[in-house]
N, CA and C of each residue as an Amber inpcrd file, in Angstrom:
protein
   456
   4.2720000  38.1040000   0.1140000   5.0960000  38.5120000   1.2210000
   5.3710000  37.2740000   2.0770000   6.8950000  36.9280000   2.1790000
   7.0300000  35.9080000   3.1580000   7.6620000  36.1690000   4.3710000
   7.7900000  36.2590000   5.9190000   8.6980000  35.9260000   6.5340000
   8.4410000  34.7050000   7.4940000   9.3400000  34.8630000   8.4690000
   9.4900000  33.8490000   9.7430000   9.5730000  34.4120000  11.1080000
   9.0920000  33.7190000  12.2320000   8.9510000  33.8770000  13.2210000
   9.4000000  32.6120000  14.2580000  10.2620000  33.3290000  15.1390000
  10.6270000  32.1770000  15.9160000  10.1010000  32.6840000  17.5900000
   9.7450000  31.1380000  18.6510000   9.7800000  31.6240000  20.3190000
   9.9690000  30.4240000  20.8260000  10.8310000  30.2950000  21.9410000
  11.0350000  29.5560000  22.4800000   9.9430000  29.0390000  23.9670000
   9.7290000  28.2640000  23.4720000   8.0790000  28.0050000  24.9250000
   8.9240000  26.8560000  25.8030000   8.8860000  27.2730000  27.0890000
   9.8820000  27.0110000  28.4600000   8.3840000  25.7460000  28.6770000
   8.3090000  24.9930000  28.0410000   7.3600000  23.3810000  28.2920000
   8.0680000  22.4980000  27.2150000   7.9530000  21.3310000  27.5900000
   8.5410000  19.7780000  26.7260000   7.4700000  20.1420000  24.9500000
   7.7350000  19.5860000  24.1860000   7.3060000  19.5250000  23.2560000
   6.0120000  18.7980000  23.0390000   5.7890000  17.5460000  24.1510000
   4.3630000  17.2280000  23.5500000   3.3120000  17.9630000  24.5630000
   3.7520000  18.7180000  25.5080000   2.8970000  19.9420000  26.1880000
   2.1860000  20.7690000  25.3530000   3.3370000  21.2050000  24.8670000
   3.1670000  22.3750000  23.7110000   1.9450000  21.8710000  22.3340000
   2.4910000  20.7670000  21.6500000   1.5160000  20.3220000  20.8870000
   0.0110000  19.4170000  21.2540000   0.0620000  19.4550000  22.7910000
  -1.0820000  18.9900000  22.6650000  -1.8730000  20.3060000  23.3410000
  -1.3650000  21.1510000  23.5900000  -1.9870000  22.7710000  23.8470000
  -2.8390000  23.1570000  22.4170000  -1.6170000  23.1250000  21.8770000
  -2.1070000  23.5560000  19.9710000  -3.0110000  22.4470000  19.6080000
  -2.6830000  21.6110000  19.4940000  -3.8160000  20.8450000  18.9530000
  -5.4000000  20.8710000  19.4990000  -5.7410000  21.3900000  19.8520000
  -7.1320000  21.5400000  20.1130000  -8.1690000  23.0070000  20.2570000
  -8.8860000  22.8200000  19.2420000  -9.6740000  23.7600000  18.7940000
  -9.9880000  24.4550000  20.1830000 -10.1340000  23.8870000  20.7180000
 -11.1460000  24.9310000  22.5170000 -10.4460000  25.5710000  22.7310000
  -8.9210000  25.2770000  23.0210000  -7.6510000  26.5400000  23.3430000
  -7.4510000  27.4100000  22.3440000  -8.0490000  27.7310000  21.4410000
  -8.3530000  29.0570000  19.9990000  -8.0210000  30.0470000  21.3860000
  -9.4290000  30.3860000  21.5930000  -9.8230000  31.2550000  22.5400000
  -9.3030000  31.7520000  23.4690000  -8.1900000  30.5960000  23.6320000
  -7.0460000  31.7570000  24.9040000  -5.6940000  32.2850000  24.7560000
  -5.5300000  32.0450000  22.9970000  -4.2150000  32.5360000  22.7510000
  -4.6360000  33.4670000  21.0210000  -5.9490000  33.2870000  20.5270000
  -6.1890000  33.8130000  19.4950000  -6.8300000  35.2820000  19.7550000
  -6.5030000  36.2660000  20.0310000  -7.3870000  37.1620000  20.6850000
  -8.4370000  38.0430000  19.0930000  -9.0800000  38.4520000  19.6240000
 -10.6430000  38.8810000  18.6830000 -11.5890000  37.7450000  18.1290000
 -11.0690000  35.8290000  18.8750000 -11.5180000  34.5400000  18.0390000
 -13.2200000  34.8670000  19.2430000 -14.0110000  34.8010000  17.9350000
 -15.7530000  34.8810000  18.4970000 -16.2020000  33.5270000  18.7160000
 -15.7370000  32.8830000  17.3400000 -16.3370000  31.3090000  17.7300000
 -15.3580000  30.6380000  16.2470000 -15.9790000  29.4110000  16.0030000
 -15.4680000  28.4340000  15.1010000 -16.5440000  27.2890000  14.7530000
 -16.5740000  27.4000000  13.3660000 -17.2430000  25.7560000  13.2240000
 -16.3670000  25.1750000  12.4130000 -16.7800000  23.6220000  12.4980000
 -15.9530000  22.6330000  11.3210000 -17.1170000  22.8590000  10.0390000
 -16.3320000  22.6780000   8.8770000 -17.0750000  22.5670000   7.6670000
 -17.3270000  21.6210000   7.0490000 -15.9250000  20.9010000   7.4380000
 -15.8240000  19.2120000   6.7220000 -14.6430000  18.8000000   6.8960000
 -14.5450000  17.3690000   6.6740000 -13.4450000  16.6380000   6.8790000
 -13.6230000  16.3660000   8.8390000 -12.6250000  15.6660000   9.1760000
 -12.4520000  15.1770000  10.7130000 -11.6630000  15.9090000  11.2090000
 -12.2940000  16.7770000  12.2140000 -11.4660000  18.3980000  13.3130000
 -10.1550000  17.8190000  13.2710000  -9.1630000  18.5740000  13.1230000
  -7.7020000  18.8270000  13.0190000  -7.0930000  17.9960000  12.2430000
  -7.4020000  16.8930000  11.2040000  -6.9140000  15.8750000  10.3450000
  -6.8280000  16.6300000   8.9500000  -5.6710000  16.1570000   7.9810000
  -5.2010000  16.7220000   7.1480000  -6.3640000  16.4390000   5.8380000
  -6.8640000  17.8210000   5.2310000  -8.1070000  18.1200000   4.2970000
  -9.3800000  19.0110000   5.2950000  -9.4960000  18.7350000   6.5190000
 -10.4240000  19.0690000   7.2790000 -10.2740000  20.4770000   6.9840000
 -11.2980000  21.2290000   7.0640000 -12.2120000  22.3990000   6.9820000
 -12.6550000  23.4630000   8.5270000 -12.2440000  24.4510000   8.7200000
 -13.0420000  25.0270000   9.5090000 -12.6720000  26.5390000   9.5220000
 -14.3540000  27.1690000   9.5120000 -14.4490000  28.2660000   9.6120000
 -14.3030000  29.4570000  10.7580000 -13.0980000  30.4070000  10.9760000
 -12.7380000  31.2010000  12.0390000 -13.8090000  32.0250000  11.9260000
 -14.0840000  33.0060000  12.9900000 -14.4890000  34.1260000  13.2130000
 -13.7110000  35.0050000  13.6510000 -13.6690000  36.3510000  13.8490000
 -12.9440000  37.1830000  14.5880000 -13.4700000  38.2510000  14.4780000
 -13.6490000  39.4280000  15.9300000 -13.8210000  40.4040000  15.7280000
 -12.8080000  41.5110000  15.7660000 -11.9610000  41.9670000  14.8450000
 -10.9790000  42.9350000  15.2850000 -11.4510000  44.6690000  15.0750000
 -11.2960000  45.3580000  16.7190000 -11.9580000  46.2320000  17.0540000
 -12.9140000  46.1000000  16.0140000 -13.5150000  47.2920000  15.3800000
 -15.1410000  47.2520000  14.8080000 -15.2690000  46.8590000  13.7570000
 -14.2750000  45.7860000  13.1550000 -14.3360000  45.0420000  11.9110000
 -13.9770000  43.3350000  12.2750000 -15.2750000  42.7780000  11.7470000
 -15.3930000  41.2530000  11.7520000 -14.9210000  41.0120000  10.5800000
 -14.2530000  39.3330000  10.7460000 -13.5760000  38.8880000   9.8300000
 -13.7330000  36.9970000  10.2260000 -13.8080000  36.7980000   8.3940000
 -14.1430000  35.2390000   9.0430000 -12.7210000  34.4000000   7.9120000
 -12.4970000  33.8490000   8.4700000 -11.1320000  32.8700000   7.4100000
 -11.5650000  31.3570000   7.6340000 -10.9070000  30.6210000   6.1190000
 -11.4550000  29.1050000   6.4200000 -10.0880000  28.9000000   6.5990000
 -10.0860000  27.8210000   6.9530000  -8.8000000  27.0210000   7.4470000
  -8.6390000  25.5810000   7.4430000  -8.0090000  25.3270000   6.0760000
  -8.0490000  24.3590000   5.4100000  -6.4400000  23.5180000   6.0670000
  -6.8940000  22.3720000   6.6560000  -5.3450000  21.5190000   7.0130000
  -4.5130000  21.1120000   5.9690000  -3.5110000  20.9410000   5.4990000
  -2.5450000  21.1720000   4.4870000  -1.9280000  19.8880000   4.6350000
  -0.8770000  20.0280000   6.0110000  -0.0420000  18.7490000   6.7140000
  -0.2100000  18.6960000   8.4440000  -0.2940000  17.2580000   8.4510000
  -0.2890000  17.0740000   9.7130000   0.6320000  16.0800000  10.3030000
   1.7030000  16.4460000  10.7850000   2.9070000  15.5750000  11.2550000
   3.4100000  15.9760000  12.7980000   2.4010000  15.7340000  13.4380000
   2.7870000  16.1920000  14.9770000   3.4960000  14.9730000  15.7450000
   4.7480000  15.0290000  16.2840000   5.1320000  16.6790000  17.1260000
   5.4720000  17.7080000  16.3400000   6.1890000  17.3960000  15.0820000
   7.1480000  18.1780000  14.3100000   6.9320000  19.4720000  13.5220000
   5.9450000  19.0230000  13.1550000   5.7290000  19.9640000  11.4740000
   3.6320000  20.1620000  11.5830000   3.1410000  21.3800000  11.3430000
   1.8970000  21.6180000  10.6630000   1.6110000  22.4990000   9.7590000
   1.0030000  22.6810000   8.7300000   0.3980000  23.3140000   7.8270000
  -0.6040000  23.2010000   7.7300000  -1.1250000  24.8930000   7.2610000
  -2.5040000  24.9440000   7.1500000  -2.9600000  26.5440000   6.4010000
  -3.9300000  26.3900000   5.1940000  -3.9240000  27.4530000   4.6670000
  -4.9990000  28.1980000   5.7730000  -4.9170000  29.5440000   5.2060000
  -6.3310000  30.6030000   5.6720000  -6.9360000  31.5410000   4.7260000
  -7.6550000  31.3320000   4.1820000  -8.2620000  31.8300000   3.6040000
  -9.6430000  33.1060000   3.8060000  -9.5240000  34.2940000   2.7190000
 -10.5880000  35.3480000   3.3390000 -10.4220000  36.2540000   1.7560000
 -11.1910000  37.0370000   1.7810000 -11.5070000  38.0280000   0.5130000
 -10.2450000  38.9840000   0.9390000  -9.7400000  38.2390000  -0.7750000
  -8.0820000  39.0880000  -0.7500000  -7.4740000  38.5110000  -0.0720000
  -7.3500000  37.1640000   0.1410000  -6.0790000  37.0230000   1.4100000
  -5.7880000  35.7580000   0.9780000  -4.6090000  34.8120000   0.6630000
  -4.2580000  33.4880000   0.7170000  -3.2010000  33.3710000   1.8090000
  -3.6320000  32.9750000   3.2500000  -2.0550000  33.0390000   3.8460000
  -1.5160000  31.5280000   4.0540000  -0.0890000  30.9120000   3.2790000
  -0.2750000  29.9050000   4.3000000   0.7120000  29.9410000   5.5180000
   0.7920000  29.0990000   6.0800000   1.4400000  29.0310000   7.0450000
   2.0710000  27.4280000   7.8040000   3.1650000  27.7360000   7.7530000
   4.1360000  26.2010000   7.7810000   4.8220000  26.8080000   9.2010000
   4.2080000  25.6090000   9.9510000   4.8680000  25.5860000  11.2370000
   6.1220000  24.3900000  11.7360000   6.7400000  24.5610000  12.5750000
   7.5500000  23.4120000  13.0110000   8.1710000  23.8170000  14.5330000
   8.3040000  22.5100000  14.7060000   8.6650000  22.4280000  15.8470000
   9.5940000  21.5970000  16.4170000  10.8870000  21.5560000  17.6990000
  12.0960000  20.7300000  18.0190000  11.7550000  21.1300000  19.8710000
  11.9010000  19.5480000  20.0160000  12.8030000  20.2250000  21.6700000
  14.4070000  20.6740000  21.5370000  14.1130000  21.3440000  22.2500000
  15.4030000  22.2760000  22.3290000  16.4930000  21.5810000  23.4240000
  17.9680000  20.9570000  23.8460000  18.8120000  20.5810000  24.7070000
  18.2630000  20.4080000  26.2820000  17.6200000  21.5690000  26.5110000
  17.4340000  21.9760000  27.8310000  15.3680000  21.7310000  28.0150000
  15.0940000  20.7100000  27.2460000  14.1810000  21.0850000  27.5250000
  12.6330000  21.3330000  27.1960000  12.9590000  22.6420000  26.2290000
  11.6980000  23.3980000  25.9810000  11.5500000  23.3720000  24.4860000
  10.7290000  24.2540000  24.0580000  10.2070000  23.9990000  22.8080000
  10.7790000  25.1120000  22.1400000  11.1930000  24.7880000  20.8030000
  11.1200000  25.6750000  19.8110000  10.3910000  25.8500000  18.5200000
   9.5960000  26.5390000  18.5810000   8.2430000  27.0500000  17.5150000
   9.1480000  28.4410000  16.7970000   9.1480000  27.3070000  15.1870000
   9.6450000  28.0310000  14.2370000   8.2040000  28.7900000  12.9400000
   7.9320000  29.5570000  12.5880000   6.7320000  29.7280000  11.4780000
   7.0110000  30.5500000  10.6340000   7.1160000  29.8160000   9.0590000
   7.3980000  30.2330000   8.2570000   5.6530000  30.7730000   7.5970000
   5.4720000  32.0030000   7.4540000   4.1960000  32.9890000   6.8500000
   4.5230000  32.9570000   5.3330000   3.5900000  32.9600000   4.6160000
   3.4470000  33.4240000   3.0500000   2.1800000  34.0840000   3.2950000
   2.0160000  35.2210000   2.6200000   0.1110000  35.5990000   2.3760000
   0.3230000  36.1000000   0.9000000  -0.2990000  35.5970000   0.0020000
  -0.5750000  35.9820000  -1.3610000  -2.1720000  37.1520000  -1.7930000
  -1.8770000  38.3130000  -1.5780000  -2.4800000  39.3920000  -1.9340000
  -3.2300000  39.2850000  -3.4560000  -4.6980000  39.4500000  -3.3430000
  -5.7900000  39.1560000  -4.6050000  -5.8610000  40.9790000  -4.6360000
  -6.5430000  41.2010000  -5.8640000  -6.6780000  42.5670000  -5.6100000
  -5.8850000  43.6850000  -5.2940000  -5.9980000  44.5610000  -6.0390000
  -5.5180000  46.0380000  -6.1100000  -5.0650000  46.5280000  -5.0270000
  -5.9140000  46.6890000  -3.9720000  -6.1480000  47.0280000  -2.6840000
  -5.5330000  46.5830000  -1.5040000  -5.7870000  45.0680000  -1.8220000
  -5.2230000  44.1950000  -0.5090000  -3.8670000  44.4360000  -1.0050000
  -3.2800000  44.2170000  -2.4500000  -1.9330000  43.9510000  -2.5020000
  -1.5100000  45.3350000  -2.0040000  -1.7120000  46.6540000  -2.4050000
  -1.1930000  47.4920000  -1.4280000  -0.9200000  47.7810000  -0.1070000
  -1.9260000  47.1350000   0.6940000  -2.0350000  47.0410000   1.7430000
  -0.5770000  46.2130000   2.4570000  -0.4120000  44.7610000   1.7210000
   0.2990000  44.1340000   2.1890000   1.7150000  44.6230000   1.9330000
   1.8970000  45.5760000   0.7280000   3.0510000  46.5010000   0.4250000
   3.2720000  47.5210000   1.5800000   1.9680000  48.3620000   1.6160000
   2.1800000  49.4060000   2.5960000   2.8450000  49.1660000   4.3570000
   2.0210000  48.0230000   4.4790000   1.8900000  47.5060000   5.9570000
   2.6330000  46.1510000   6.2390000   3.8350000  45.8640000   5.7970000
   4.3180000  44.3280000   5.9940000   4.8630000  43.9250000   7.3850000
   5.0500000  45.0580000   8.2250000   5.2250000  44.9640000   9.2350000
   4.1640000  44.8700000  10.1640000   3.3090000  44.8430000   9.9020000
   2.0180000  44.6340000  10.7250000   1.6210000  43.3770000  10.6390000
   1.8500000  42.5300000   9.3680000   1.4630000  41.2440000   9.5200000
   2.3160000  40.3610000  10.1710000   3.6660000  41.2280000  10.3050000
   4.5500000  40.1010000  10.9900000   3.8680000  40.0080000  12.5110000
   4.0970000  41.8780000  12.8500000   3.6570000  41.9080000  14.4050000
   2.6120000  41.0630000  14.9020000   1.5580000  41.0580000  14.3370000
   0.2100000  39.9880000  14.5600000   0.4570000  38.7200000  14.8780000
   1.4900000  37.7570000  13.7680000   1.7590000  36.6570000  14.0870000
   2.7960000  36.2890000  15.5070000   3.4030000  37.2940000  15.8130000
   3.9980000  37.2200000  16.7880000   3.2460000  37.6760000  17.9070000
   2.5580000  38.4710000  17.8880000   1.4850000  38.3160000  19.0220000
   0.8530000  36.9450000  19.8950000   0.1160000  36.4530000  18.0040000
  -0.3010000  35.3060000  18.6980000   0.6400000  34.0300000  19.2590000
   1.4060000  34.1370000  18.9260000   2.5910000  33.2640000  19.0350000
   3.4300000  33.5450000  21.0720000   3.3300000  34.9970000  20.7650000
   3.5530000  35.3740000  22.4420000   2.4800000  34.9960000  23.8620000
   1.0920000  34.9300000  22.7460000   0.1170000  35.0680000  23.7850000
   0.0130000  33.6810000  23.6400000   0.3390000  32.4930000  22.7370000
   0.2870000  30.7480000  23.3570000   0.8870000  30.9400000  23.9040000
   2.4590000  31.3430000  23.7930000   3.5260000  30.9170000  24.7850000
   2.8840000  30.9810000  26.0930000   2.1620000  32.2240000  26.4200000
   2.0630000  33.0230000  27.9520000   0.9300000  31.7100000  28.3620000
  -0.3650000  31.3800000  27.1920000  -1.1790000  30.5070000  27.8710000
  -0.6870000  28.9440000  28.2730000   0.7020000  28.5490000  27.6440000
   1.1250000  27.3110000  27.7970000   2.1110000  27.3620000  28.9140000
   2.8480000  28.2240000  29.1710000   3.6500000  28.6310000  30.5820000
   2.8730000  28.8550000  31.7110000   1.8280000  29.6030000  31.5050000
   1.3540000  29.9880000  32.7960000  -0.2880000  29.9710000  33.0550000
  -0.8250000  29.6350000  31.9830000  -2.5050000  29.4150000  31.8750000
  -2.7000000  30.9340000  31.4610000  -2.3460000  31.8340000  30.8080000
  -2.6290000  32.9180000  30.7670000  -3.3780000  33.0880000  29.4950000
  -4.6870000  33.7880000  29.5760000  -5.5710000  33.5530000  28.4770000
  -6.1970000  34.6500000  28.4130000  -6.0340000  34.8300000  26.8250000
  -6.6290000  36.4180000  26.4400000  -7.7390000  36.5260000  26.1650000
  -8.3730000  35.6920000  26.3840000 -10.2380000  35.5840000  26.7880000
 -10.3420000  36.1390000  28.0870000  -9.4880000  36.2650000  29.2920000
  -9.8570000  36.7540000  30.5470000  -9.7220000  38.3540000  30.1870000
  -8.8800000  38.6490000  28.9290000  -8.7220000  40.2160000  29.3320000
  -9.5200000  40.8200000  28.1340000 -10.6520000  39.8160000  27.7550000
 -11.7870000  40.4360000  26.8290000 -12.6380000  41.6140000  27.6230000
């Protein structure tokens, strides 16, 4: 299943990427993120390793997150990995005329299993909604400090 997601974030472009770039801000735009470790490789450099947590309502979930490409301001990739799940995810990014940022993300998730692949049949609209969530809730923490750790 592939789509795309676009938002326009009302900050300059290296605002924006130096928001994203750092593991500590997970926590205020990733909502259900419990914690994170590195596994290997050097935090946010392309090969580096690190393991998510998440609790969504009464089901925990952990994904690795393997760096793919790293070409900032412009462009990042990075797989995620979990039982049944390959997602990757190719991001990019432009200042926009006036300004602000435009965060483009192209999603793939490749479905293992019987189960998951139904799932991702049944429900494809749910994986979009999610990514746009999180994508709404950076915007809100890079515009305005708004962080979905306060409304844990």
């Amino acid at each position: 299943m592939k789509y795309t997601c676009e938002i326009i974030i009302d900050r300059p472009l290296q605002e924006v990427i130096d928001k994203l770039d750092s593991a500590e801000n997970m926590k205020h735009w990733q909502r259900g993120l419990i914690d994170y470790e590195q596994i290997s490789g050097e935090p946010g450099q392309e090969g580096a390793q690190m393991r998510l947590n998440y609790q969504m309502g009464k089901r925990q979930m952990s994904l690795t997150e393997t760096i793919v490409k790293r070409n900032f301001p412009h462009e990042f990739e990075a797989n995620y990995d979990t039982k049944g799940v390959h997602n990757i995810q190719k991001l990019h990014f432009d200042s926009t005329p006036d300004g602000k940022t435009k965060w483009v993300s192209d999603c793939e998730f490749q479905f293992q299993g019987l189960g998951m692949k139904f799932m991702g049949w049944l429900m494809p609209g749910a994986f979009k909604k999610q990514s746009l969530k999180y994508m709404t809730d950076f915007k809100a923490f890079v515009e305005d400090g708004t962080s979905v750790a306060d409304q844990a």
